[in-house]
N, C-alpha and C positions, 0 to 999 in steps of 0.2 A: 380732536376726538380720540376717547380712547374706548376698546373694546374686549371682552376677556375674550380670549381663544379659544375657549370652551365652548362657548356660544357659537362657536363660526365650524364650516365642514367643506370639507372639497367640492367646489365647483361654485361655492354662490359667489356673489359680485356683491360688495361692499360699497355704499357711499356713507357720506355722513354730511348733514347739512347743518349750518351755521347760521344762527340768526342773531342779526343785531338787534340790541335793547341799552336804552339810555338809563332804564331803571323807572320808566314813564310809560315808554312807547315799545313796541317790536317792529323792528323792518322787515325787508325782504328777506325771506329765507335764501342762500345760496348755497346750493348742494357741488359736493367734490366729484371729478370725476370717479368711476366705479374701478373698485379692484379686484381681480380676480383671487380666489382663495386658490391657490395650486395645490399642485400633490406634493405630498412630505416624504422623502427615502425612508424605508426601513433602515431604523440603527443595525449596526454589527453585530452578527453572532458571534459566540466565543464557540470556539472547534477543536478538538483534538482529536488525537491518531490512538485507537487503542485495540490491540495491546502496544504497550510502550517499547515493546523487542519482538524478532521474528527475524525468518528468512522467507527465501523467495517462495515456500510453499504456503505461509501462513496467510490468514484470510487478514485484513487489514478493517478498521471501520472507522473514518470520519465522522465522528461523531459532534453533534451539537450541543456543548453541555451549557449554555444559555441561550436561548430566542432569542431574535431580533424582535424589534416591537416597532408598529408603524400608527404613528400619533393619528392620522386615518381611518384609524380597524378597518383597512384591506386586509385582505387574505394572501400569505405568503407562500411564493415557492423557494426552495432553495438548491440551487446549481454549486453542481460539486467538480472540483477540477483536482488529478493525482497530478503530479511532479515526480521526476528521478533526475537526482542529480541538475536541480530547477530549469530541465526540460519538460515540457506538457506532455505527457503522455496520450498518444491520440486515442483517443474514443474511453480515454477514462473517467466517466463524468456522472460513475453510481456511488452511492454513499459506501457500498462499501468493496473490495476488489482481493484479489489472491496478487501478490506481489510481483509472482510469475509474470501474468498478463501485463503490466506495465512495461513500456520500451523506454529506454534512456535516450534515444538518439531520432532524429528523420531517418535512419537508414534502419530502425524496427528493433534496435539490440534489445533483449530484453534484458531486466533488471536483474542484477546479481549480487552475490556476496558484497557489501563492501560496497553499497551505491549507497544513495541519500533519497530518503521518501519525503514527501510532506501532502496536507493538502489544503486547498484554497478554497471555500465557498459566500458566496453573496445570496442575501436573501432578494428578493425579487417583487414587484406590490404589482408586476405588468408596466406600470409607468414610469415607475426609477428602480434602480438596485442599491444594496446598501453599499460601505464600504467594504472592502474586500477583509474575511475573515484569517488569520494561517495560520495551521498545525505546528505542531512541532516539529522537528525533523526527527527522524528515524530512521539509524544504521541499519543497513539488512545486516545481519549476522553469516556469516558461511556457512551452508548443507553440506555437511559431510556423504562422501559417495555414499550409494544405497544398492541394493541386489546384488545377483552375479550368482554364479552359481560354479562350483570345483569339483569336477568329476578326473576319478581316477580310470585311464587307459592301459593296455586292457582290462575288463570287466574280470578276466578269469587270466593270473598268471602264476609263472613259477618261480626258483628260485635264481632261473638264467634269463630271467626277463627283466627287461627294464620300464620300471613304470615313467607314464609322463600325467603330470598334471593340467588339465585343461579347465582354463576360466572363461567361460561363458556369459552376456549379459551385467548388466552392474552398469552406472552412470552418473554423473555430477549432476545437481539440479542449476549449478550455479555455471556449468560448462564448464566446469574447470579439467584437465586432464588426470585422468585415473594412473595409478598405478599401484603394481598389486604385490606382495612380499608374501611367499608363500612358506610353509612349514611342512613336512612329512610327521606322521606317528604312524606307529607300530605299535598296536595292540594300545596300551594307553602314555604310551612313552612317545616323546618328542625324539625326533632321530635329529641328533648336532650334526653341525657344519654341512647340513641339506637345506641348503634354503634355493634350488632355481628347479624349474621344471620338471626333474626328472629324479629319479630314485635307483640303485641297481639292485642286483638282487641280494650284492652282498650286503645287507642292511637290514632285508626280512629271509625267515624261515618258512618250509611249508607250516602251514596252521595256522599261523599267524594272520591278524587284520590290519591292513594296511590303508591309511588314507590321508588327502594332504586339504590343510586349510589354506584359503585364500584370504587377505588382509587387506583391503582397500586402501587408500588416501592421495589424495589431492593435492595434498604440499602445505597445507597451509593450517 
């Protein structure tokens, strides 16, 4: 017996019975045990990671650029799982994530410059999943430190005072260690060979405006 698959849907029970004929007579019909029609997995989506670059602040989105199709027409859900460095990120499981939130390890490290993203989803019909779909990987790039702030001490000096520069604030998204290379100016001149902390007086005059920039970096 044969039957088109079209004709047939989840859950009915098939037989098909056989009757003999001599081309005269027909006999007894004998029908086949029954079979069940099961459920069919949803095929595989196709998924990517976009944007295609980013660091730990950028918003990331798994995205599905083709359906799964389930030969059934169930209705799909689809489960999303991030990776760093092809650890599971715990409780990473929304279509789309800030790179930050993702942890590379069981012990919570979160994702940084220089880790590996990707993400994995399976579509779902309730009764089977499909195969497992996977992103591309995706370098986080390094974040360059951010803030901070350079105030000159004291507020009001002369020309027997010595000034100190003080930096406040500023941080790596990626944890990397900051450090900071500072400059004095005077009025709108760079003052040479002053590059640490501190200023004296023989360098500015009364009237003069004095103040120092602070320069971030990371090393890297």
């Amino acid at each position: 017996c044969q039957l088109d698959p079209a004709l047939t849907t989840k859950g009915m029970v098939l037989s098909c019975a056989y009757t003999p004929g001599d081309g005269e007579d027909e006999g007894e019909a004998v029908d086949t045990e029954g079979a069940n029609v099961v459920n069919t997995p949803p095929s595989m989506p196709v998924v990517a990671i976009n944007p295609t670059e980013g660091t730990v602040t950028t918003a990331f989105t798994c995205q599905i650029t083709a359906m799964a199709e389930d030969a059934d027409g169930d209705s799909l859900d689809y489960l999303y799982q991030w990776y760093v460095n092809d650890y599971p990120s715990d409780g990473s499981t929304s279509a789309q994530v800030v790179a930050d939130l993702l942890v590379s390890d069981d012990q919570g490290t979160p994702a940084r410059g220089g880790d590996t993203i990707r993400c994995e989803v399976v579509a779902d019909d309730v009764d089977a999943q499909s195969v497992t779909a996977v992103s591309q990987d995706v370098v986080l790039a390094n974040s360059p430190p951010a803030g901070g702030q350079a105030v000159v001490t004291p507020a009001t000096a002369t020309e027997a005072t010595t000034l100190s520069c003080e930096i406040t604030g500023g941080g790596d998204a990626d944890g990397d260690e900051v450090t900071w290379t500072i400059t004095w100016w005077v009025d709108d001149s760079e003052v040479q060979g002053a590059a640490d902390g501190t200023l004296s007086g023989d360098s500015f005059n009364k009237g003069q405006a004095v103040r120092c920039v602070g320069t971030s970096t990371d090393g890297i």
